[in-house]
C-alpha positions as CSV (number, residue, x, y, z in Angstrom):
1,X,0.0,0.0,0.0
2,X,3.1,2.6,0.7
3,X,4.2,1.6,-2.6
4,X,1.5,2.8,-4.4
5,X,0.9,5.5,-2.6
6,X,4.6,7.0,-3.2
7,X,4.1,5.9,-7.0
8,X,1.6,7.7,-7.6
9,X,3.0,10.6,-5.6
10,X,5.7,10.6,-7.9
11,X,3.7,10.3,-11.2
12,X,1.5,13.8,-9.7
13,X,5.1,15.3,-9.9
14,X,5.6,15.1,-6.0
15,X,9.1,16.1,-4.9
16,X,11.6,13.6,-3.8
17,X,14.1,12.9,-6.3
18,X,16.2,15.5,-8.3
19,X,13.2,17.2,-9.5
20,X,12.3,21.0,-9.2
21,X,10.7,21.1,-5.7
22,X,6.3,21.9,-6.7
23,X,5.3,25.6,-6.5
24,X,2.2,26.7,-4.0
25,X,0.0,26.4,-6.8
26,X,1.0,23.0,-7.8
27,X,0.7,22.0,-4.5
28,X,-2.9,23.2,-4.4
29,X,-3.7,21.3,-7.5
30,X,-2.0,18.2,-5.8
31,X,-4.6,18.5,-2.9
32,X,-7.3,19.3,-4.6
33,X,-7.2,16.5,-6.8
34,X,-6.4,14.5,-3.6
35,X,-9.3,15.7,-1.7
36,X,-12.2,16.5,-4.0
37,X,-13.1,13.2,-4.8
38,X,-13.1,12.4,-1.2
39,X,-15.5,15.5,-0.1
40,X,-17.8,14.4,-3.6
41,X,-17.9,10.6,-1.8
42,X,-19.1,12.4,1.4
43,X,-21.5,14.2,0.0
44,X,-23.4,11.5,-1.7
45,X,-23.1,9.2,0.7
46,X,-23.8,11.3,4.0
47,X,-24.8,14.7,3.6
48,X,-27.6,14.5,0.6
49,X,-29.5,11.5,2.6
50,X,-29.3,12.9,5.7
51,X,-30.9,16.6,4.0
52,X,-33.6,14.7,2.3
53,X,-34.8,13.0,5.2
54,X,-34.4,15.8,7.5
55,X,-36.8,17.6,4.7
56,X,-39.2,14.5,4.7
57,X,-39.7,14.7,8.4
58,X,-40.1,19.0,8.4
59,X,-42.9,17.8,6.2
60,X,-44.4,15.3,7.8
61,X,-44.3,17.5,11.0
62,X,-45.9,20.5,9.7
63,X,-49.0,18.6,7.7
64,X,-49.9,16.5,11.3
65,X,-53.6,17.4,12.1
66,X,-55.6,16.0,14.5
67,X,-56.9,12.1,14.4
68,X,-53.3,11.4,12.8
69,X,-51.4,8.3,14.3
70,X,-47.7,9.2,14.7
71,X,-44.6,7.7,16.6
72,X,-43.4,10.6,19.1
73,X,-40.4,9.5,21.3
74,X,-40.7,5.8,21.0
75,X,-45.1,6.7,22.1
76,X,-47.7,5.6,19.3
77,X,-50.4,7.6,20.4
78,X,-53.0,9.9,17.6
79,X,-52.9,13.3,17.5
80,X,-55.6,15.3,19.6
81,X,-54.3,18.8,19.3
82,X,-51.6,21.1,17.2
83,X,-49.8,24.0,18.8
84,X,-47.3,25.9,17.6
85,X,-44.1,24.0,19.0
86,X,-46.2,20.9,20.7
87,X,-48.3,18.6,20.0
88,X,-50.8,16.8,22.3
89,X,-51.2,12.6,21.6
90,X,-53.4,10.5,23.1
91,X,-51.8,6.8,23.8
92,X,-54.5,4.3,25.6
93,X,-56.1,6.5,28.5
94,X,-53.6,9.1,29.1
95,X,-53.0,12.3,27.4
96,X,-49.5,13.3,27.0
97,X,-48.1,16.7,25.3
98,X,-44.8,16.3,23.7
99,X,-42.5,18.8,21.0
100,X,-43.0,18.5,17.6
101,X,-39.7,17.9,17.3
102,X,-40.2,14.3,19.0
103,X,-42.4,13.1,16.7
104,X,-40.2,10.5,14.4
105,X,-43.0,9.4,11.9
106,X,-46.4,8.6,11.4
107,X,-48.1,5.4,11.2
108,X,-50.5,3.8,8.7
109,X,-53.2,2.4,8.9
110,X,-52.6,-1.4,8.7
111,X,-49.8,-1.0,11.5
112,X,-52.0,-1.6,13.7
113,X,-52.9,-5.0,12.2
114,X,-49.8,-7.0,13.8
């Protein structure tokens, strides 16, 4: 693995042997070229996902109305009332009011089937 790290080091023009030492710009290229792949892998793989779901969820949050079933903190309960930064779920017998930003997802219909 050193080897072909160093050989392809050497074949980017990297210093070393009785070549001209690389200027600052060549040296920017050089990391560039080492780096931007890397950030474009990290993008795909992490970032975009991660953005679309966090979007997904933003809209699931803001279209909850009352009688909807939805998983808040680990709680199934339905959806009684909407508030500004709460939301109020009723799970058997109790009443519980928790922050929108709890709620993880709603559930269908046939989820209760199981």
């Amino acid at each position: 693995m050193e080897n072909l790290i160093s050989d392809a080091w050497f074949a980017m023009g990297g210093g070393g042997g009785g070549g001209q030492p690389a200027s600052g710009k060549d040296a920017l290229i050089q990391m560039l070229c080492m780096f931007g792949p890397l950030f474009a892998i990290m993008y795909v793989l992490i970032l975009r996902p991660q953005s679309q779901q966090r979007k997904k969820l933003e809209a699931i949050v803001g279209a909850l109305k009352p009688g909807d079933k939805v998983i808040a903190a680990g709680i199934i309960g339905t959806v009684v009332t909407v508030k500004e930064r709460s939301v109020t779920l009723r799970s058997g017998d109790s009443k519980i009011e928790v922050s929108k930003s709890a709620v993880e997802a709603t559930v269908g219909e046939d989820a209760d089937k199981d």
